[in-house]
Residue frames as a rotation matrix with the C-alpha (Angstrom) as fourth column:
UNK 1
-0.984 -0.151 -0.090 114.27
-0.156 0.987 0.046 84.67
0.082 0.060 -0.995 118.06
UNK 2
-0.263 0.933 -0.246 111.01
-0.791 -0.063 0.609 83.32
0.552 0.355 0.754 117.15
UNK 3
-0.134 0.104 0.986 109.07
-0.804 0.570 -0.169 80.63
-0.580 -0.815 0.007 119.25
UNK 4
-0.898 -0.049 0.438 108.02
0.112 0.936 0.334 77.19
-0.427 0.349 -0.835 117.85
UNK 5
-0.429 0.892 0.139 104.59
0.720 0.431 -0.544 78.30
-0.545 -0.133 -0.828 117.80
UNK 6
-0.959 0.281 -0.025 102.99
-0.282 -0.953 0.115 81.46
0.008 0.118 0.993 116.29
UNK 7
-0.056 0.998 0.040 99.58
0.741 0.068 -0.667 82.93
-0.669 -0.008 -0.744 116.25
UNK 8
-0.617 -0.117 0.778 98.68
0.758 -0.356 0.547 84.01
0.213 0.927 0.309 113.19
UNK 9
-0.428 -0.273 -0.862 97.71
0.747 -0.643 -0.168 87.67
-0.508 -0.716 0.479 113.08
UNK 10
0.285 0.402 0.870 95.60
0.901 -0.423 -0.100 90.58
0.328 0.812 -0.483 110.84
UNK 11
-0.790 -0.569 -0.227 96.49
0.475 -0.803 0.359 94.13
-0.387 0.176 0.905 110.07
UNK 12
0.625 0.564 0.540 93.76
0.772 -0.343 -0.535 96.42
-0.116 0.751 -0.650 108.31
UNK 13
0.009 -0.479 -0.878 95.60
0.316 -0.832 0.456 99.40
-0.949 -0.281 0.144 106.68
UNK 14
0.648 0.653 -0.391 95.86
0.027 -0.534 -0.845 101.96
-0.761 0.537 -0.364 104.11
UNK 15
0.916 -0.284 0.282 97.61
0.370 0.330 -0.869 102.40
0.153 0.900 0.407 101.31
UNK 16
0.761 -0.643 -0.088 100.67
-0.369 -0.318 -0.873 104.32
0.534 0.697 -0.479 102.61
UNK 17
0.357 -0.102 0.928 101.39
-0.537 0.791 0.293 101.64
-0.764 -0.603 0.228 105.48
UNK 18
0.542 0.039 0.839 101.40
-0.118 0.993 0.030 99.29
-0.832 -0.115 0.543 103.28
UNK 19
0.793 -0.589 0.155 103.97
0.007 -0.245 -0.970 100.60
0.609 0.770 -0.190 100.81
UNK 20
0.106 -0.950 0.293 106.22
-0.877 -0.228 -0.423 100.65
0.469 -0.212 -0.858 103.73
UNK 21
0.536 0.077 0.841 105.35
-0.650 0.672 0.354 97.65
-0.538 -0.736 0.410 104.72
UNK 22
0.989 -0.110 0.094 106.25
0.117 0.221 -0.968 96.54
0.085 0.969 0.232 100.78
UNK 23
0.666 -0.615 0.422 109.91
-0.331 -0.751 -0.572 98.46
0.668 0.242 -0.704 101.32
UNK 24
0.393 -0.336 0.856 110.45
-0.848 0.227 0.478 96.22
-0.355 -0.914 -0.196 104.18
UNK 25
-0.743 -0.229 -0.629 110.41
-0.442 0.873 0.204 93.14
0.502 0.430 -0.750 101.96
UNK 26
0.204 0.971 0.126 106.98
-0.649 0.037 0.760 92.84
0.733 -0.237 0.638 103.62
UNK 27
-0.293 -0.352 -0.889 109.05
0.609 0.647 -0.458 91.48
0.737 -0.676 0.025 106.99
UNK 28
-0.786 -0.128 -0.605 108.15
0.617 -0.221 -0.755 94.76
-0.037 -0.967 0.253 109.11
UNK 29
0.467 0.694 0.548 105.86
0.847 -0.529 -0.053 97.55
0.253 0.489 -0.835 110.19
UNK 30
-0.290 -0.615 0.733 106.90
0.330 -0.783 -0.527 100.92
0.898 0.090 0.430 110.23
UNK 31
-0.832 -0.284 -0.477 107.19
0.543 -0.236 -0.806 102.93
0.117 -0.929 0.350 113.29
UNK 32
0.210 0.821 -0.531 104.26
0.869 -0.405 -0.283 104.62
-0.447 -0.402 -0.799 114.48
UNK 33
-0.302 -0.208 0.931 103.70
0.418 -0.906 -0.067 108.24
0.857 0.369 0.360 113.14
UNK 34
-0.894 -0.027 0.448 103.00
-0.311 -0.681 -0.663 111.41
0.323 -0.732 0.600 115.82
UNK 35
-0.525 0.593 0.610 100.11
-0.831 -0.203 -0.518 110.76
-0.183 -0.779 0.600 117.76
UNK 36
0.502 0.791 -0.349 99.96
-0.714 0.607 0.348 107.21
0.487 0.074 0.870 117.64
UNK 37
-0.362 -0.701 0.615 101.19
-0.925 0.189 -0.328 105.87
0.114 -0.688 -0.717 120.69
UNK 38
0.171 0.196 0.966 99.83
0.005 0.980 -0.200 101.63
-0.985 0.039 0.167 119.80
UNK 39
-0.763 0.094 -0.640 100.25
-0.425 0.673 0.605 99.29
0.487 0.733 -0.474 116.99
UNK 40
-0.227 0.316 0.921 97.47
-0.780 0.507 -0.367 97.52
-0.583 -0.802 0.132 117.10
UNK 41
-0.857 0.068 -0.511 97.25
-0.208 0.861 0.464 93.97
0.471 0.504 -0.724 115.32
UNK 42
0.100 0.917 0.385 93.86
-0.993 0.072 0.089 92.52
0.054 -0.392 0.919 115.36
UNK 43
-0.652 -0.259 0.713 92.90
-0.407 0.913 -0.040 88.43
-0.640 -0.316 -0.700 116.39
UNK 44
-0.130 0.709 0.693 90.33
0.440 0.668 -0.600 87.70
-0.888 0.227 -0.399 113.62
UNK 45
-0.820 -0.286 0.496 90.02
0.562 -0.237 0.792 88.49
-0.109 0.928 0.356 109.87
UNK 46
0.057 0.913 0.405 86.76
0.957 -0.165 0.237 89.38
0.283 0.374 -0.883 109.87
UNK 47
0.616 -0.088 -0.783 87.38
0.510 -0.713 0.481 92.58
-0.601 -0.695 -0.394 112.47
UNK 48
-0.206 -0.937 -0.283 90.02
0.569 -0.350 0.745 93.45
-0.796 -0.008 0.605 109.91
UNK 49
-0.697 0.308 0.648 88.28
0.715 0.366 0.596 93.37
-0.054 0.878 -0.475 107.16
UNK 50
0.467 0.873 0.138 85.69
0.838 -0.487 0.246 95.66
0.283 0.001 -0.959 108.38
UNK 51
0.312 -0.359 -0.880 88.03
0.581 -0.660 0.476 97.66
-0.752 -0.659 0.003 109.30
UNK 52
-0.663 -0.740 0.117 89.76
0.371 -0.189 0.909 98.03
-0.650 0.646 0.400 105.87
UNK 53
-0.550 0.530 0.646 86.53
0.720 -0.090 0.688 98.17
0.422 0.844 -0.332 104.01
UNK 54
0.440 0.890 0.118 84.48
0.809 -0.450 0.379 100.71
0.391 -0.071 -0.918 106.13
UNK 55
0.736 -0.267 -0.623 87.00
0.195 -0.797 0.572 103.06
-0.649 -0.542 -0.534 107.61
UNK 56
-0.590 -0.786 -0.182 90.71
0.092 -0.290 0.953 103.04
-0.802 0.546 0.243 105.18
UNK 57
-0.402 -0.132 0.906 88.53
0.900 -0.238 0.365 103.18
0.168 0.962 0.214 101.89
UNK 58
0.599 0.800 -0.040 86.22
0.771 -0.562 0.299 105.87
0.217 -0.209 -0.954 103.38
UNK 59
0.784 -0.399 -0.475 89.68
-0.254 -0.905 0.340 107.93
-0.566 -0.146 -0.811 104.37
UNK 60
0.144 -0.955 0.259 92.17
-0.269 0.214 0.939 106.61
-0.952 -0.205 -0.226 102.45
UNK 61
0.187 -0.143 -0.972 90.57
-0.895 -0.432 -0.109 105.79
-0.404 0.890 -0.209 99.47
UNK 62
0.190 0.038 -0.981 91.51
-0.387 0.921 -0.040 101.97
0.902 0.387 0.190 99.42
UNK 63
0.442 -0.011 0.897 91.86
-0.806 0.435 0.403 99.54
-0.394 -0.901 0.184 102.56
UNK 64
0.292 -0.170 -0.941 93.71
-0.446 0.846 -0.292 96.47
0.846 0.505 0.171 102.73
UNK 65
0.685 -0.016 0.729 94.10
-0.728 0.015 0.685 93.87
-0.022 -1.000 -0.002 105.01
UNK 66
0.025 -0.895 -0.446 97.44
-0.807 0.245 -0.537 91.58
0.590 0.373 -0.716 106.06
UNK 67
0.945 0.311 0.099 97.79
-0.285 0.639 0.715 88.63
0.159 -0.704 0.692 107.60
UNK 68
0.249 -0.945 -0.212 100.98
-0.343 0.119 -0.932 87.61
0.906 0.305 -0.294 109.43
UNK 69
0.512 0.150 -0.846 102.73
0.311 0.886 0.345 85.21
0.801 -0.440 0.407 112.10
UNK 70
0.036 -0.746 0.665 104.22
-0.816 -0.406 -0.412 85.98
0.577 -0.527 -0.623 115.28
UNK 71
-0.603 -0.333 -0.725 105.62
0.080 0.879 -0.470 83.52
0.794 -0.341 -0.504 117.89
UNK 72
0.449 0.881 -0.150 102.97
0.318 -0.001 0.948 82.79
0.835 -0.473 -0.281 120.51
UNK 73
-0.055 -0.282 -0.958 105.65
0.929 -0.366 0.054 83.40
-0.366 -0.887 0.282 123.93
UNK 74
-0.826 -0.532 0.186 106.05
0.560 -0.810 0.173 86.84
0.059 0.247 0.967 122.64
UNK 75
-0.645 0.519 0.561 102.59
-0.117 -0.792 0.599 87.72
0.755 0.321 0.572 122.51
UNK 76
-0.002 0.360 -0.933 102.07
0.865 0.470 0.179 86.25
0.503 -0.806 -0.312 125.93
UNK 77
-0.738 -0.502 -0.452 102.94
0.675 -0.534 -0.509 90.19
0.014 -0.680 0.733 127.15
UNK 78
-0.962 0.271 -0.034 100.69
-0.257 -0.859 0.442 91.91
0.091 0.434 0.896 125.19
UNK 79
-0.873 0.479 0.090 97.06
0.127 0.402 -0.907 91.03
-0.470 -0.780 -0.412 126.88
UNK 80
-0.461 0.603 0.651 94.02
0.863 0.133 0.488 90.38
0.208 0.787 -0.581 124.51
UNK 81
-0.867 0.391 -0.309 91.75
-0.221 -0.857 -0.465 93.92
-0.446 -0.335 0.830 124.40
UNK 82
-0.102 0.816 0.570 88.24
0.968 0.213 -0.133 93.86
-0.230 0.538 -0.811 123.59
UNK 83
-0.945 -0.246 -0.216 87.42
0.245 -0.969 0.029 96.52
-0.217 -0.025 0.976 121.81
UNK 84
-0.564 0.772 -0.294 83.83
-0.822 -0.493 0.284 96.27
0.074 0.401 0.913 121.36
UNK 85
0.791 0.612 0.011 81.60
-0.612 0.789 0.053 93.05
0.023 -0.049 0.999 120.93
UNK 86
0.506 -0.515 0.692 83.27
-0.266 0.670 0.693 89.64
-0.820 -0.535 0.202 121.56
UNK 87
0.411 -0.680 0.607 85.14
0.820 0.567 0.081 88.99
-0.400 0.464 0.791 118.35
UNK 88
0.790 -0.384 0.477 86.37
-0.050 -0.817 -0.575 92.99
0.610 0.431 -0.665 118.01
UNK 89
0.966 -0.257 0.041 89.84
0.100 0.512 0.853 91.94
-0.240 -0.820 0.520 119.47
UNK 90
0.811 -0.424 0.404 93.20
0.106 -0.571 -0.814 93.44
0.576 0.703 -0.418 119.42
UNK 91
0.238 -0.715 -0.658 96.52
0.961 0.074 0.267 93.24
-0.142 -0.696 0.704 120.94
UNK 92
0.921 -0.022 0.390 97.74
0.127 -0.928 -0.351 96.76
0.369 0.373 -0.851 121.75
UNK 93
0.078 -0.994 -0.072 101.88
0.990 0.069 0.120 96.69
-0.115 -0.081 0.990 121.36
UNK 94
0.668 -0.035 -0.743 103.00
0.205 -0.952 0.229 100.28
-0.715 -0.305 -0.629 122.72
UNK 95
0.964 -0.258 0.065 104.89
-0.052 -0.422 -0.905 102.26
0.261 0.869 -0.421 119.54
UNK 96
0.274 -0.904 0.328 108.41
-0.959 -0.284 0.018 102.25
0.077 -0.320 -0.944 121.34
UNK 97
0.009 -0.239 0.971 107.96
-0.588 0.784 0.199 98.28
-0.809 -0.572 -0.134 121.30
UNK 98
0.895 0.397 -0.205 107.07
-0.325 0.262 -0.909 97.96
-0.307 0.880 0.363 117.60
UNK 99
0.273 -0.413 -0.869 110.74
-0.729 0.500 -0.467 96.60
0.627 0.761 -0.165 116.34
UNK 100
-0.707 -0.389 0.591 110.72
-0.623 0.737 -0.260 93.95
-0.334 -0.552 -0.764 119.00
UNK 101
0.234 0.966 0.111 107.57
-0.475 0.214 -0.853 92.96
-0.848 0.147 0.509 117.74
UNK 102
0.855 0.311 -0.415 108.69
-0.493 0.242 -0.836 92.93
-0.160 0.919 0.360 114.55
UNK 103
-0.736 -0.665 -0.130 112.05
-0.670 0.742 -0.005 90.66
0.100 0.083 -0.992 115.40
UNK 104
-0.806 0.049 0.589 109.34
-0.238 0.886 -0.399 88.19
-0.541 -0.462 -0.703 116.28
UNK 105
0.505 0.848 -0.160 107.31
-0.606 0.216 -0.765 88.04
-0.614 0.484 0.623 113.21
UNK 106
-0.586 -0.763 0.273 107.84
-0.281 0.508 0.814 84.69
-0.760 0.400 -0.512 111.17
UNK 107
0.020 0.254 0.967 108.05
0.974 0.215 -0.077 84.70
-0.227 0.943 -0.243 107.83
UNK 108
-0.853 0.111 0.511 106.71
0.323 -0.656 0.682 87.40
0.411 0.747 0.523 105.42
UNK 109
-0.439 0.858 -0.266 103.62
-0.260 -0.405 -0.877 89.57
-0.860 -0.316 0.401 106.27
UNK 110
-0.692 0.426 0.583 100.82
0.711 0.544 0.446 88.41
-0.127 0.723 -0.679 103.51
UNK 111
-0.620 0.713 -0.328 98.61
-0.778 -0.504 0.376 91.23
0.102 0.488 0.867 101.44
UNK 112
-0.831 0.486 0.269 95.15
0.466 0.874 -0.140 88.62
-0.304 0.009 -0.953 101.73
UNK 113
-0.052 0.918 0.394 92.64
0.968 0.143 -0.205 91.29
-0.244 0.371 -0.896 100.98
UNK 114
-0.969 -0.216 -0.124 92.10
0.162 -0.926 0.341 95.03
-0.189 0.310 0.932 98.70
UNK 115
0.179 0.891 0.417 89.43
0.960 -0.067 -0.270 96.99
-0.213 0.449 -0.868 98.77
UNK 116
-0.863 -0.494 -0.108 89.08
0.473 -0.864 0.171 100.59
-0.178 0.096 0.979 96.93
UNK 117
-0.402 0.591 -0.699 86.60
-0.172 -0.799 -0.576 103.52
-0.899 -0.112 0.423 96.33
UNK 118
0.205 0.429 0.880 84.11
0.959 0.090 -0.268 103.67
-0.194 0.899 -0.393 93.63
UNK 119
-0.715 -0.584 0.384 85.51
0.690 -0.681 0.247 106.66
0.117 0.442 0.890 91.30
């Protein structure tokens, strides 16, 4: 069950994330792989963005970033993190917590930006 409210969320990821995000009907994320014990959704596009463009095309070949709602009581557990200067900001939802999370995402997750390698 979703709240009334949501805060609207960003993703940066790579290309094979986001094929399973695609497979989901672009409602979930996939479970964590081995040694990643967070999801971590970010609170500002920009932060994503750099993420997608300077780190997923640089290993991944292409970056891309999502944007998507969750209900705002739900994300009252999950305690803002800085991760660096004041607008590098991330919620870090432990992997074993990731399909509650994702009962409380409303709507559709949203593709909003692609970047790829120069051949």
């Amino acid at each position: 069950m979703t709240s009334l409210s949501t805060t609207t969320l960003w993703r940066p990821t790579g290309p094979r994330e986001l094929e399973l995000v695609r497979a989901s009907g672009w409602r979930a994320w996939p479970p964590r792989l081995p040694g990643q014990p967070i999801f971590y959704p970010v609170l500002n596009e920009e932060y994503a963005v750099r993420i997608a463009r300077d780190w997923n095309v640089k290993y991944d070949g292409a970056g891309f970033v999502t944007r998507f709602e969750v209900g705002t009581d739900f994300l009252r557990r999950y305690p803002v993190q800085r991760a660096g200067g004041s607008t590098i900001l991330e919620l870090w939802v432990p992997a074993g917590e990731l399909d509650e999370f994702n009962g409380h995402i409303a709507g559709r997750i949203e593709l909003v930006h692609e970047f790829r390698g120069h051949p």
